[in-house]
MOPAC internal coordinates of N, CA, C and O (Angstrom, degrees):
PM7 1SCF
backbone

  N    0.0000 0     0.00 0     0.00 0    0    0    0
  C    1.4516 1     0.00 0     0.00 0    1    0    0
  C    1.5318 1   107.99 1     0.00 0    2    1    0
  O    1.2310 1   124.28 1   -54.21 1    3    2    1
  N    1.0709 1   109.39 1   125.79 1    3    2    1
  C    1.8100 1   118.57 1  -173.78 1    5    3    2
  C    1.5392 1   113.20 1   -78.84 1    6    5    3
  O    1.2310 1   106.75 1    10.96 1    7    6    5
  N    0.9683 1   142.26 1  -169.04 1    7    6    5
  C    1.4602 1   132.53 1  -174.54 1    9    7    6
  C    1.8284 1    91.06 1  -109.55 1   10    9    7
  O    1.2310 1   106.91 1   162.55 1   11   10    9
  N    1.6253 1   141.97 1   -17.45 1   11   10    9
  C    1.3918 1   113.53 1   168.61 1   13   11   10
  C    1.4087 1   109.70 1   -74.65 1   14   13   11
  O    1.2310 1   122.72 1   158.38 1   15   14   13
  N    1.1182 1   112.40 1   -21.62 1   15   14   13
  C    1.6801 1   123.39 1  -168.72 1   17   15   14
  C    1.9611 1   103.09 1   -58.60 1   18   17   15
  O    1.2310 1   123.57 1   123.62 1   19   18   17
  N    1.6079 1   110.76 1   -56.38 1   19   18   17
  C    1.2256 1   144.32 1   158.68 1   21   19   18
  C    2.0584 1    92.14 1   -40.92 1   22   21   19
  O    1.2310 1   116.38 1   122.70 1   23   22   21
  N    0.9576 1   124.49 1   -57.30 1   23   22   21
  C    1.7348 1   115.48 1  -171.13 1   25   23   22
  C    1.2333 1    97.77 1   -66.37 1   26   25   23
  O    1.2310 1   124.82 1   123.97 1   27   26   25
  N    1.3087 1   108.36 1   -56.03 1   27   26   25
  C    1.3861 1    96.06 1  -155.94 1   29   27   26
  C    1.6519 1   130.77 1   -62.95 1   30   29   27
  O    1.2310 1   132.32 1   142.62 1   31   30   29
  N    1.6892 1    93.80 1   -37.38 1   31   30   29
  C    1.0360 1    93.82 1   172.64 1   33   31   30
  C    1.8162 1   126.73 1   -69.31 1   34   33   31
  O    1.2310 1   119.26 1   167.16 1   35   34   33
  N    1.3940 1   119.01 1   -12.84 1   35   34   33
  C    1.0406 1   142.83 1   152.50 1   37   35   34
  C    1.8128 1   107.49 1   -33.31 1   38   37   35
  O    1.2310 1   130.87 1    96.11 1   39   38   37
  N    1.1188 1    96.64 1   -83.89 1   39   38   37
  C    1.3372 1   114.14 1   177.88 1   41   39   38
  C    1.8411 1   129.16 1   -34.88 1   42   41   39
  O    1.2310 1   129.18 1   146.29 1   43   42   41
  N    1.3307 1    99.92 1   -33.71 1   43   42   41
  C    1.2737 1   112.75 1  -162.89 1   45   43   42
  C    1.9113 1    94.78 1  -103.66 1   46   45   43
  O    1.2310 1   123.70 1   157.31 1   47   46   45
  N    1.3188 1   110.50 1   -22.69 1   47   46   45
  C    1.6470 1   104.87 1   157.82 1   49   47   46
  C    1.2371 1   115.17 1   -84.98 1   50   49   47
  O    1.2310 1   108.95 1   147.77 1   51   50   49
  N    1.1135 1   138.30 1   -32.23 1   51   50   49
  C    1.4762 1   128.01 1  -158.47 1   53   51   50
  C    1.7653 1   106.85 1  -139.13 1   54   53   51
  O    1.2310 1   126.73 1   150.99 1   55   54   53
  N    0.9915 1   104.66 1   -29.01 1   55   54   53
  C    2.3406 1   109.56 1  -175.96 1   57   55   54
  C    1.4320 1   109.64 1    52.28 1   58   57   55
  O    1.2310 1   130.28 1   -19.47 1   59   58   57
  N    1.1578 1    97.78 1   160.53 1   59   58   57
  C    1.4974 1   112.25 1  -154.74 1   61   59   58
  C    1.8179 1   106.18 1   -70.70 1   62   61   59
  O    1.2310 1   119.01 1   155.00 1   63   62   61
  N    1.3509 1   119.50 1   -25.00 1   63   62   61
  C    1.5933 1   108.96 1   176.76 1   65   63   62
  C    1.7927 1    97.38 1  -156.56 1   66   65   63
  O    1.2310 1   128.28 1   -26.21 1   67   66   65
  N    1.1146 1   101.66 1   153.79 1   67   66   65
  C    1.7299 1   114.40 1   159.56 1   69   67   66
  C    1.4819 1   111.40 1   -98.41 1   70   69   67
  O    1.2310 1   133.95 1   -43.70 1   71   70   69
  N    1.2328 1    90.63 1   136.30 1   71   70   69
  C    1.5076 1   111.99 1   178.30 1   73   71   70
  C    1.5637 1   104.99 1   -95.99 1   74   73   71
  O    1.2310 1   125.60 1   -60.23 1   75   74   73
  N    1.4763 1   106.84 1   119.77 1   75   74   73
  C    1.6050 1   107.23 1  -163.05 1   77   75   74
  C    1.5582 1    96.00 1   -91.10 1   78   77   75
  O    1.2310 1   118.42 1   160.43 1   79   78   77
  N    1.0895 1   120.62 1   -19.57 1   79   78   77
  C    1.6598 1   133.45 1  -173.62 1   81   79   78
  C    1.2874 1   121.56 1  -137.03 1   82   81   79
  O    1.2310 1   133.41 1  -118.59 1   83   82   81
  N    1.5118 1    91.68 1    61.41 1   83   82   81
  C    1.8148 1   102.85 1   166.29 1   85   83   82
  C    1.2737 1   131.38 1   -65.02 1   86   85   83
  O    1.2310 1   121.52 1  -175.68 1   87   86   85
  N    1.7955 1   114.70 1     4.32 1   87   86   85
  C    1.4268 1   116.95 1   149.63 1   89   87   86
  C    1.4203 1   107.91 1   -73.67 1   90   89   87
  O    1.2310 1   122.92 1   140.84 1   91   90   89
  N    0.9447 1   112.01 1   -39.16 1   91   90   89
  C    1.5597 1   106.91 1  -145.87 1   93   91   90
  C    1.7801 1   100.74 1   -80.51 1   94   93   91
  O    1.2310 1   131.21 1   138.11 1   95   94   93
  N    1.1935 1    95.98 1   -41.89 1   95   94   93
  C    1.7986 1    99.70 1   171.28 1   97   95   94
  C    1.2307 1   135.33 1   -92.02 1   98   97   95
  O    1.2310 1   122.49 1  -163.74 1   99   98   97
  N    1.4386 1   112.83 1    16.26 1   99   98   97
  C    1.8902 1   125.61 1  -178.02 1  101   99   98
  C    1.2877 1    99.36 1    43.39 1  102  101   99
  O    1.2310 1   115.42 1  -137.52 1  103  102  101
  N    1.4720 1   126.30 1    42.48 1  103  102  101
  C    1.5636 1   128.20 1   171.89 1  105  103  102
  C    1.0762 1    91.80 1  -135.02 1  106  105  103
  O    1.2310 1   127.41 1   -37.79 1  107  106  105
  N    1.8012 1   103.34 1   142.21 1  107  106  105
  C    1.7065 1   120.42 1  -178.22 1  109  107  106
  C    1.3533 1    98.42 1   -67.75 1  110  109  107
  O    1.2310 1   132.37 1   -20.67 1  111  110  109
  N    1.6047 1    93.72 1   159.33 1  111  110  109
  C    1.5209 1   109.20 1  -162.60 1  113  111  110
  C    2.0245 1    82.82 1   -86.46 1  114  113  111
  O    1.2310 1   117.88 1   -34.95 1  115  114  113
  N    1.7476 1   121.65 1   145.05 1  115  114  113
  C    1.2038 1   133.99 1   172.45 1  117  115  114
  C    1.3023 1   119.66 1    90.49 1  118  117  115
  O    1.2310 1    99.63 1   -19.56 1  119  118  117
  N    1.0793 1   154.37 1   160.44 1  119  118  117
  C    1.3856 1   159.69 1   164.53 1  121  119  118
  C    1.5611 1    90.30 1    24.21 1  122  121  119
  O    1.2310 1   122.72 1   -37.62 1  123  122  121
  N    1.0769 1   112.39 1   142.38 1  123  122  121
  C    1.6376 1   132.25 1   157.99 1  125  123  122
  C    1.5670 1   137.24 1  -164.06 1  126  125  123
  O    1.2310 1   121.59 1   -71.10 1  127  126  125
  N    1.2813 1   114.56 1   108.90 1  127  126  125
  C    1.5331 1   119.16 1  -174.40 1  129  127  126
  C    1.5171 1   108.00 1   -82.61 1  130  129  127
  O    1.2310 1   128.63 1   -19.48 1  131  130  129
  N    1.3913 1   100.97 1   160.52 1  131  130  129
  C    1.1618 1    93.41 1   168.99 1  133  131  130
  C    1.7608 1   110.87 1  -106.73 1  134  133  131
  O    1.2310 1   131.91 1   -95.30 1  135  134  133
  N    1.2076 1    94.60 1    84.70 1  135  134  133
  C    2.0050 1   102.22 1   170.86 1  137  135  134
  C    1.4463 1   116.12 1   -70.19 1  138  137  135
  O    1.2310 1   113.03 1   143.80 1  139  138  137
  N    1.3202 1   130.77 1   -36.20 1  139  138  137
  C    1.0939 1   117.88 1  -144.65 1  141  139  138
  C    1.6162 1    96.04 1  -124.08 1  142  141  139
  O    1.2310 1   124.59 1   170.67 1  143  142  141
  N    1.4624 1   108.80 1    -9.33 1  143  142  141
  C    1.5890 1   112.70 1   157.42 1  145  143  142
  C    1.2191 1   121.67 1   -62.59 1  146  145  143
  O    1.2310 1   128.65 1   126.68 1  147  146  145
  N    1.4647 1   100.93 1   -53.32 1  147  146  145
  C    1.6888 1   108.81 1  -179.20 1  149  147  146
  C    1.2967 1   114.62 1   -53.78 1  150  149  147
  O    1.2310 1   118.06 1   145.27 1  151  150  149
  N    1.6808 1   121.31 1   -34.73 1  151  150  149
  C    1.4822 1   122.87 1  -155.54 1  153  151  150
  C    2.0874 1    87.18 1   -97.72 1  154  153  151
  O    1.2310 1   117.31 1   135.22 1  155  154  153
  N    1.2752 1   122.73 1   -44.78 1  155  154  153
  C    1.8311 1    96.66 1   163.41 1  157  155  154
  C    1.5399 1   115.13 1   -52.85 1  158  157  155
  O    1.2310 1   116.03 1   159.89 1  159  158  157
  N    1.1506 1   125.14 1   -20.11 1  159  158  157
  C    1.6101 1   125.06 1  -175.96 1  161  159  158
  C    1.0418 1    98.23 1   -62.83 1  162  161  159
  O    1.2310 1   113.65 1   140.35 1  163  162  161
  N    1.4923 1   129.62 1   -39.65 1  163  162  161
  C    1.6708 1   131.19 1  -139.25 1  165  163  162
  C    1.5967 1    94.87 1  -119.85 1  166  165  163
  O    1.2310 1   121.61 1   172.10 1  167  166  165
  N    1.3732 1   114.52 1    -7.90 1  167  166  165
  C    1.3951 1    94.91 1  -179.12 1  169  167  166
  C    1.7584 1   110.66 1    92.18 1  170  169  167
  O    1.2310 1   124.71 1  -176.26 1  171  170  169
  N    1.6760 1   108.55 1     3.74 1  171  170  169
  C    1.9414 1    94.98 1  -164.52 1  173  171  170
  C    1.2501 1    80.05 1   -96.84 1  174  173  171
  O    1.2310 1   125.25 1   -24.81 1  175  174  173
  N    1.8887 1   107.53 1   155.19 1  175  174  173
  C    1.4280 1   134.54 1   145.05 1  177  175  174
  C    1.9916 1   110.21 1   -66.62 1  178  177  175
  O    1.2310 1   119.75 1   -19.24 1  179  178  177
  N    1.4622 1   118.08 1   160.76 1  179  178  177
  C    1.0665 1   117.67 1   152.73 1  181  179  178
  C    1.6220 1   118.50 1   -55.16 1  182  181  179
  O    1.2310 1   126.20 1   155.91 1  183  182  181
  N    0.9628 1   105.69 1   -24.09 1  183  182  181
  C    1.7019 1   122.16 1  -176.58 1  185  183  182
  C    1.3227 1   100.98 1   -78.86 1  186  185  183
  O    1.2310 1   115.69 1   146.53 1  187  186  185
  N    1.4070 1   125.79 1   -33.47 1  187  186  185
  C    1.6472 1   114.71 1  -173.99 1  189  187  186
  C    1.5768 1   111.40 1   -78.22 1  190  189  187
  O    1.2310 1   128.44 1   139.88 1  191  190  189
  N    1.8070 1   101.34 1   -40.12 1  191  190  189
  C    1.5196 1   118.51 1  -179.86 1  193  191  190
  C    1.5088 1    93.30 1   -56.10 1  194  193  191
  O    1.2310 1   115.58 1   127.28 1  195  194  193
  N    1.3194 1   125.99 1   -52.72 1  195  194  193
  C    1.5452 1   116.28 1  -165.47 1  197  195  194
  C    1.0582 1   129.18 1   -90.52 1  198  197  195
  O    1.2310 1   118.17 1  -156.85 1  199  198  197
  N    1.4265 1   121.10 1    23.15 1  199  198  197
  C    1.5912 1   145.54 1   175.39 1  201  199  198
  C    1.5596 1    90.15 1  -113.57 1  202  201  199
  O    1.2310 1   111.84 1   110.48 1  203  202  201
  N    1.4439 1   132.99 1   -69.52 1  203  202  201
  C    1.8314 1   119.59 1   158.56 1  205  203  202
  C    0.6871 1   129.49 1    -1.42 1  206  205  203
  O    1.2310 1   118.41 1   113.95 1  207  206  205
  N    1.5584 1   120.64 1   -66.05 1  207  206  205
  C    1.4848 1   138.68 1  -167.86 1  209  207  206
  C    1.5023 1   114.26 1  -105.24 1  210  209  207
  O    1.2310 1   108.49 1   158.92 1  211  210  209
  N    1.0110 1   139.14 1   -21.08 1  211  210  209
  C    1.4412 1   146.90 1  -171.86 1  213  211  210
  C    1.2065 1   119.68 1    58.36 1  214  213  211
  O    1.2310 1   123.78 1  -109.12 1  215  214  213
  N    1.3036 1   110.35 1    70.88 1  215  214  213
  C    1.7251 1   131.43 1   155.10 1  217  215  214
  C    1.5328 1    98.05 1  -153.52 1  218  217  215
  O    1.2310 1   137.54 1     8.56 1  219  218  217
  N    1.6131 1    83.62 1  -171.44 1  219  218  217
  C    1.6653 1   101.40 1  -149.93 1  221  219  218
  C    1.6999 1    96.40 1   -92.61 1  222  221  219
  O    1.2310 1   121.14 1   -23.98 1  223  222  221
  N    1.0909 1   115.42 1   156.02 1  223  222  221
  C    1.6946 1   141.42 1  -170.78 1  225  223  222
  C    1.4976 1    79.79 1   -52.80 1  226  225  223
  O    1.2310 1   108.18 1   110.23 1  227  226  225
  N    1.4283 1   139.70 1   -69.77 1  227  226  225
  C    1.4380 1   131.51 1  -153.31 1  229  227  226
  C    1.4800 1   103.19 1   -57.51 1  230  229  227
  O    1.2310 1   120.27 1   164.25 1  231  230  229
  N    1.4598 1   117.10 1   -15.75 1  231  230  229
  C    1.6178 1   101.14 1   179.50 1  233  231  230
  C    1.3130 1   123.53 1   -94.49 1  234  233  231
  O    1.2310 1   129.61 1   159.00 1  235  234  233
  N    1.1178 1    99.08 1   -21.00 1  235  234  233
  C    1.5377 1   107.56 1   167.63 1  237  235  234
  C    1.6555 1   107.00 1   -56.56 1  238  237  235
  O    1.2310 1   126.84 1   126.91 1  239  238  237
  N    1.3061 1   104.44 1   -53.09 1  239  238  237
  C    1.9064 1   100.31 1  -172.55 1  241  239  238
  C    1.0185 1   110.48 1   -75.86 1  242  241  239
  O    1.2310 1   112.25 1   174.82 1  243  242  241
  N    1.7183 1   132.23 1    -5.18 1  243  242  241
  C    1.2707 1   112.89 1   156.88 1  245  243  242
  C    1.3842 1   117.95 1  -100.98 1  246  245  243
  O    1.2310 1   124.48 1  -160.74 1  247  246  245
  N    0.8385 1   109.01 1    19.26 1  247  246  245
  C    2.1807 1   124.96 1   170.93 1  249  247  246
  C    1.6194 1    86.75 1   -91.05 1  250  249  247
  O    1.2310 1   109.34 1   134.44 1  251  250  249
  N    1.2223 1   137.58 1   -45.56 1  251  250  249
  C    1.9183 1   128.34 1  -153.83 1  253  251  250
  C    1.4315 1    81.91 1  -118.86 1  254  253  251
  O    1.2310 1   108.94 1  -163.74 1  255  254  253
  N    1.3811 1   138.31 1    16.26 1  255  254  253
  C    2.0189 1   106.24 1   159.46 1  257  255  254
  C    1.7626 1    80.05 1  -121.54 1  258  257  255
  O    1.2310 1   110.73 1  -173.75 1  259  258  257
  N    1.0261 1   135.03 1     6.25 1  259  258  257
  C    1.4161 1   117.30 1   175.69 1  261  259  258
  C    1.6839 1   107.99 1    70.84 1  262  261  259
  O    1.2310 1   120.39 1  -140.88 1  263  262  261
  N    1.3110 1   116.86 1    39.12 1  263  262  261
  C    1.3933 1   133.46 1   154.75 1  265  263  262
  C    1.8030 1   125.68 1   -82.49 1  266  265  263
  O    1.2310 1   132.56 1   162.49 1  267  266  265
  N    1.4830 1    93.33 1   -17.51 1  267  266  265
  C    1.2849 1    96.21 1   168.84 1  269  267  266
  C    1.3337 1   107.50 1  -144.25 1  270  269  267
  O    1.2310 1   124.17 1   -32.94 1  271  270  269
  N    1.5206 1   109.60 1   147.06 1  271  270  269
  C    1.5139 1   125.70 1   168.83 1  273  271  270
  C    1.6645 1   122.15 1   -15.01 1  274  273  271
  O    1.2310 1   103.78 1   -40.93 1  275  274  273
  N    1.1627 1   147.46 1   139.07 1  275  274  273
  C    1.3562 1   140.44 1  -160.50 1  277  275  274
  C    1.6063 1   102.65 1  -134.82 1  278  277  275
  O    1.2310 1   124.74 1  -106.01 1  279  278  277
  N    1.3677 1   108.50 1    73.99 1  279  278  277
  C    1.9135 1   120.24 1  -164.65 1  281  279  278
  C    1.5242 1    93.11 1   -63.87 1  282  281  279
  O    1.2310 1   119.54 1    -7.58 1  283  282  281
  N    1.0177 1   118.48 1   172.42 1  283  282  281
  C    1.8716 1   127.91 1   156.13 1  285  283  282
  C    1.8144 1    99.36 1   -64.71 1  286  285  283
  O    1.2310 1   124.52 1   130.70 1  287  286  285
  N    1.1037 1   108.93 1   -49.30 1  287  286  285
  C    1.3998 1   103.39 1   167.45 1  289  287  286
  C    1.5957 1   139.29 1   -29.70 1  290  289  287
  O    1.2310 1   139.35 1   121.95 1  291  290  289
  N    1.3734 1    80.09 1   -58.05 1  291  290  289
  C    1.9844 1    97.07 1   163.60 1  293  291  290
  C    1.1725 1   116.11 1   -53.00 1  294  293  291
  O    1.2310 1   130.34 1   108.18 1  295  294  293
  N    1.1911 1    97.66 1   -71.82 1  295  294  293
  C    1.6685 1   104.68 1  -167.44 1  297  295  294
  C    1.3483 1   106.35 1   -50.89 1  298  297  295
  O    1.2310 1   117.58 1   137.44 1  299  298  297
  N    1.0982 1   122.22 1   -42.56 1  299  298  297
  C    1.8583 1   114.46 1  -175.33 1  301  299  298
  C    1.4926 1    89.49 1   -67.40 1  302  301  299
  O    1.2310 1   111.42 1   127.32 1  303  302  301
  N    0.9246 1   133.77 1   -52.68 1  303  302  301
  C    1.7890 1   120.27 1  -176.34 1  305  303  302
  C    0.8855 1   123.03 1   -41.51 1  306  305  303
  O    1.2310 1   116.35 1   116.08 1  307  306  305
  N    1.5925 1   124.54 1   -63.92 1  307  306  305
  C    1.6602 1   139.66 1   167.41 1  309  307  306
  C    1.1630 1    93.23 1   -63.63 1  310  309  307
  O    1.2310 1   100.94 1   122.67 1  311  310  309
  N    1.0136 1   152.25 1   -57.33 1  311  310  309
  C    1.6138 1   119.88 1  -173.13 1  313  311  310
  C    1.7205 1   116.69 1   -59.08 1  314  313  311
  O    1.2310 1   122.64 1   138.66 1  315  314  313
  N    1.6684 1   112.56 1   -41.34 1  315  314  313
  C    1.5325 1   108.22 1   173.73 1  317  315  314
  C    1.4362 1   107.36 1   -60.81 1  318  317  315
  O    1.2310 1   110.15 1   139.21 1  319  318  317
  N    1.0797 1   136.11 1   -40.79 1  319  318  317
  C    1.5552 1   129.83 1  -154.83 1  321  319  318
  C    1.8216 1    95.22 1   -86.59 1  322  321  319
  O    1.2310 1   126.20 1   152.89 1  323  322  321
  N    1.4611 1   105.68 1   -27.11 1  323  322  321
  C    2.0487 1    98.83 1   170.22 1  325  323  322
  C    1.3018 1   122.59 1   -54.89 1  326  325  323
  O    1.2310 1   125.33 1   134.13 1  327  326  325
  N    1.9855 1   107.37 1   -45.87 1  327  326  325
  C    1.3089 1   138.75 1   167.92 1  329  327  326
  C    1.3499 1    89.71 1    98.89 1  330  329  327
  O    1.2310 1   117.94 1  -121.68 1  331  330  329
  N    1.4835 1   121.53 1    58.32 1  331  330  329
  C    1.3321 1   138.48 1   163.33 1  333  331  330
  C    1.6941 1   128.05 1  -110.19 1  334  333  331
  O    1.2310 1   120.66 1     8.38 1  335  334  333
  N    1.1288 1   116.35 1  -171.62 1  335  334  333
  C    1.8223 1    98.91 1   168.71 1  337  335  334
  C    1.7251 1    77.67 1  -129.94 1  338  337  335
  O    1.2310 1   126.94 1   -38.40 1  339  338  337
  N    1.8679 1   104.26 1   141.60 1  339  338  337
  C    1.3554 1   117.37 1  -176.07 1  341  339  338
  C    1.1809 1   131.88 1   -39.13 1  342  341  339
  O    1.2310 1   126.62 1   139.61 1  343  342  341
  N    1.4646 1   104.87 1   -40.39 1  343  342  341
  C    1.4667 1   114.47 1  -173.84 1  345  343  342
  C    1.5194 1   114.60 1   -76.11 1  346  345  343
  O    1.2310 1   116.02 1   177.40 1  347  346  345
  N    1.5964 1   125.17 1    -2.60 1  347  346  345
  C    1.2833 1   123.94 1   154.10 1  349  347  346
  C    1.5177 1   122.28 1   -57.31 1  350  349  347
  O    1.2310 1   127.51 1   156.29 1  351  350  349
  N    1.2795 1   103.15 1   -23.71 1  351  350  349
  C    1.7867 1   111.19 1  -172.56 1  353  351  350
  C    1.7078 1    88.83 1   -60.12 1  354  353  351
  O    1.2310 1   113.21 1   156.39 1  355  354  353
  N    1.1463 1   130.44 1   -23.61 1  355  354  353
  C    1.5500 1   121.94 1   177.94 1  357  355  354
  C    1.5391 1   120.52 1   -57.52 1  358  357  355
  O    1.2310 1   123.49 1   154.59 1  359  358  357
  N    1.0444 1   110.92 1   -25.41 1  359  358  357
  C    1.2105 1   123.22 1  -147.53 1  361  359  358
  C    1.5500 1   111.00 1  -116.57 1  362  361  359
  O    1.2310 1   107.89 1   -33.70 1  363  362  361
  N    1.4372 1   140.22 1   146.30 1  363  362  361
  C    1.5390 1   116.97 1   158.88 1  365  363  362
  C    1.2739 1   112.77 1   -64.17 1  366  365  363
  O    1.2310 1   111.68 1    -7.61 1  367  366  365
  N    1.3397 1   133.28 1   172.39 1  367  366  365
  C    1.3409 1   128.83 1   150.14 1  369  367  366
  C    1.3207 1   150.46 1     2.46 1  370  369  367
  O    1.2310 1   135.73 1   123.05 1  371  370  369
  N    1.6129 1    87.15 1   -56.95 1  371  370  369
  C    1.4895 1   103.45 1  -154.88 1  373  371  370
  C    1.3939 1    99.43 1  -112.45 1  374  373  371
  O    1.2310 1   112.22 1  -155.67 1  375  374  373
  N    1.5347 1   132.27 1    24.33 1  375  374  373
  C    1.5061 1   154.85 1  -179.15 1  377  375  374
  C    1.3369 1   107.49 1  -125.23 1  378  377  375
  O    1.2310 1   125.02 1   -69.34 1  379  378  377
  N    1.1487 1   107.96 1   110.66 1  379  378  377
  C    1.8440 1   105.08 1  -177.10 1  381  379  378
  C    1.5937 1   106.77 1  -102.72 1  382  381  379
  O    1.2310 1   135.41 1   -39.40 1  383  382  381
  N    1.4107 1    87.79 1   140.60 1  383  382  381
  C    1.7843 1   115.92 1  -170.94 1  385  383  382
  C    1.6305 1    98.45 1   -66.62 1  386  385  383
  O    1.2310 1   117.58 1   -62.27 1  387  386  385
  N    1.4262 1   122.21 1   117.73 1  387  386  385
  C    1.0419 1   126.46 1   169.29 1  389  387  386
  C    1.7178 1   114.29 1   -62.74 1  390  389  387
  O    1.2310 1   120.07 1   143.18 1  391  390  389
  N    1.2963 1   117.47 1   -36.82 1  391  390  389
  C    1.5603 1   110.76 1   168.07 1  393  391  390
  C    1.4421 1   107.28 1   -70.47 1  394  393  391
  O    1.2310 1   111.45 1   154.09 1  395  394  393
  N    1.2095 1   133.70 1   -25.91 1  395  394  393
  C    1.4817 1   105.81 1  -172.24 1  397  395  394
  C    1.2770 1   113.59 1   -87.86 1  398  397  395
  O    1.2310 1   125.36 1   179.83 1  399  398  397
  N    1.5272 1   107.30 1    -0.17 1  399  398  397
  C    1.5899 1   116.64 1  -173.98 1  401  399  398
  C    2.0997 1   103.24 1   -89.38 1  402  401  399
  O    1.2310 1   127.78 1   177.19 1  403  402  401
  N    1.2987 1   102.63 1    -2.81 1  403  402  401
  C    1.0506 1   104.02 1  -153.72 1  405  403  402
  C    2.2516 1    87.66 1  -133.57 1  406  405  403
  O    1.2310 1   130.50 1   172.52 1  407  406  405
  N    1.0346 1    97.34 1    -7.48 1  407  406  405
  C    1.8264 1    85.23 1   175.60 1  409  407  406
  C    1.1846 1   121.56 1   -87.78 1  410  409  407
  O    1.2310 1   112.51 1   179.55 1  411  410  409
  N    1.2903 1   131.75 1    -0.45 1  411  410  409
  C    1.6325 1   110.81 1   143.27 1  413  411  410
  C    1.4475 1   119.46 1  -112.15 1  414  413  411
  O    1.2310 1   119.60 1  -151.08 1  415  414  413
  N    1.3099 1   118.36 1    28.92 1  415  414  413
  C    1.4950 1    98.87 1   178.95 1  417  415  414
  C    0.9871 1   113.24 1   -98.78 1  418  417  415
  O    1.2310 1   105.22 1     0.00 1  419  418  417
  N    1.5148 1   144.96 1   180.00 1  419  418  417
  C    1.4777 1   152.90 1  -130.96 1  421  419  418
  C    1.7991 1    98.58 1   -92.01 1  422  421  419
  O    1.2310 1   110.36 1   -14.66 1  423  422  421
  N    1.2315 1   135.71 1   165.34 1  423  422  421
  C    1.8561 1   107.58 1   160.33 1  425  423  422
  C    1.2913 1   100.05 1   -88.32 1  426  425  423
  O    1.2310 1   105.63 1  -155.63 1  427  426  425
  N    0.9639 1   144.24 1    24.37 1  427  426  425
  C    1.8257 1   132.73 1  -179.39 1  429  427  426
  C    1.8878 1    91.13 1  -101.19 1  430  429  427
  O    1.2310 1   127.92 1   122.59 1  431  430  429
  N    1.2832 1   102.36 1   -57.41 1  431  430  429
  C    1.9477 1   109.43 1   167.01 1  433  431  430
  C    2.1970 1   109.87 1   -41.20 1  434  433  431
  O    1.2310 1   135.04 1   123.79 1  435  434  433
  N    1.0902 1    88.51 1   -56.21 1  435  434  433
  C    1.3406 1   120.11 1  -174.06 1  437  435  434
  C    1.6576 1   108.07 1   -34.03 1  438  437  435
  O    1.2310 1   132.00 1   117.44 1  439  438  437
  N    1.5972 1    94.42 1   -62.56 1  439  438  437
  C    1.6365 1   107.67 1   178.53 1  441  439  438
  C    1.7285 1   113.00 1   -78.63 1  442  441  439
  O    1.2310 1   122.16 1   177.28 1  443  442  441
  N    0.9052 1   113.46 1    -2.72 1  443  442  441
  C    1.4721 1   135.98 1   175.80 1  445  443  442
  C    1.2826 1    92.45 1   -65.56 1  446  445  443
  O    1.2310 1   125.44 1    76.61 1  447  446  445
  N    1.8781 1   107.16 1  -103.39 1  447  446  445
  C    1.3668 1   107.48 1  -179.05 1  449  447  446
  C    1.5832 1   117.84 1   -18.80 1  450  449  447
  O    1.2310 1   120.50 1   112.75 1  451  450  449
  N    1.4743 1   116.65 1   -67.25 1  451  450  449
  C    1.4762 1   111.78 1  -160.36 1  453  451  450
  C    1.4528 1   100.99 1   -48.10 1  454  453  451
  O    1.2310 1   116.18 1   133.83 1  455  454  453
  N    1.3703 1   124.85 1   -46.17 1  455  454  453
  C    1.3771 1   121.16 1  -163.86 1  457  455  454
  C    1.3738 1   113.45 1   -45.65 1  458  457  455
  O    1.2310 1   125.57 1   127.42 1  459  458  457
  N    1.5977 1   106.90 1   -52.58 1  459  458  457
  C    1.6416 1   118.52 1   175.52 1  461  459  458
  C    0.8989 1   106.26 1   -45.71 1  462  461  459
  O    1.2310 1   117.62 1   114.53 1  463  462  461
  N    1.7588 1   122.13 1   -65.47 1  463  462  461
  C    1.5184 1   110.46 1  -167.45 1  465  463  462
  C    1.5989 1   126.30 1   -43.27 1  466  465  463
  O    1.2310 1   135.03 1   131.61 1  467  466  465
  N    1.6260 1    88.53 1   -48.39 1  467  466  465
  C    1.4951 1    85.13 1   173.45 1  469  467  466
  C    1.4141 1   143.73 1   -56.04 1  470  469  467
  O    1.2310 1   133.56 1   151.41 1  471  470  469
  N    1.4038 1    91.39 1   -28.59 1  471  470  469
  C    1.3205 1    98.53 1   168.32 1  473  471  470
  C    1.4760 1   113.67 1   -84.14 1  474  473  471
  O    1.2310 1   109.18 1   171.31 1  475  474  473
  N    1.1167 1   137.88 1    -8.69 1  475  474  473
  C    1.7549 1   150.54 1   155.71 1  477  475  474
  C    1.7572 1    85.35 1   -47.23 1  478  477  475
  O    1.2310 1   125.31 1   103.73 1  479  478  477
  N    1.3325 1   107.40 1   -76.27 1  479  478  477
  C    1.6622 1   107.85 1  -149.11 1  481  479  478
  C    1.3145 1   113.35 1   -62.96 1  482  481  479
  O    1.2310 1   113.71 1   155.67 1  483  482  481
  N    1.3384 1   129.50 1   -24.33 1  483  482  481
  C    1.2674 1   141.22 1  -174.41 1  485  483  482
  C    1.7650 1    89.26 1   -64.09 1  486  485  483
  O    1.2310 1   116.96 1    90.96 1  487  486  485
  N    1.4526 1   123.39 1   -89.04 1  487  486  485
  C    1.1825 1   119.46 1  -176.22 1  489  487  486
  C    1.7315 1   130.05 1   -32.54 1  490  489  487
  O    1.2310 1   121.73 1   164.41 1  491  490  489
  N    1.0330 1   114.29 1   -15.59 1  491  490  489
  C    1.5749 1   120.75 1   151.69 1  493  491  490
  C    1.4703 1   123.87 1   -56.63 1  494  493  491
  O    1.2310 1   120.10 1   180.00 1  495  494  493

């Protein structure tokens, strides 16, 4: 098992934050990706995502309003058909996924980064 395999399935039990005020932010209340940020970032229609993946435009919008189930499956789909790595769905856009910045590099590189970070977070 690889460490996106390990995210994803992560993701699809628990998501990257709760939204305590899903009035207030037109975001469903519990787990929430950002699907449909990434795909205005990129310019995709639900229609492009669902020509990607092969289903119909209505499933796509119920994959990004949380009308339908969100498998590890999915998410690696909608993330391939965005042309993202999954664990960005955590994130808006314009916040870069520290694992995807870090899924192909060597683990000797690998333990590098973490080291920095850590030492980033400590100084906070």
């Amino acid at each position: 098992m690889n460490i996106s395999t390990i995210i994803i399935a992560d993701m699809a039990k628990s998501g990257k934050e709760t939204k305590k005020s899903a009035k207030a932010s037109n975001k469903p209340e519990g787990p929430y990706l950002y699907i449909k940020e990434h795909m205005v970032a990129r310019g995709l229609s639900d229609e492009d995502i669902a020509e990607r993946i092969g289903v119909l435009p209505n499933a796509v919008w119920k994959r990004y309003t949380a009308q339908s189930r969100l498998t590890p499956f999915k998410i690696k789909q909608l993330a391939d058909a965005i042309g993202i790595h999954p664990s960005e769905l955590n994130y808006p856009p314009d916040v870069p996924s520290l694992d995807a910045l870090a899924d192909k590099v060597s683990p000797r590189r690998r333990a590098e980064m973490a080291d920095i970070i850590k030492r980033l977070a400590q100084e906070d």
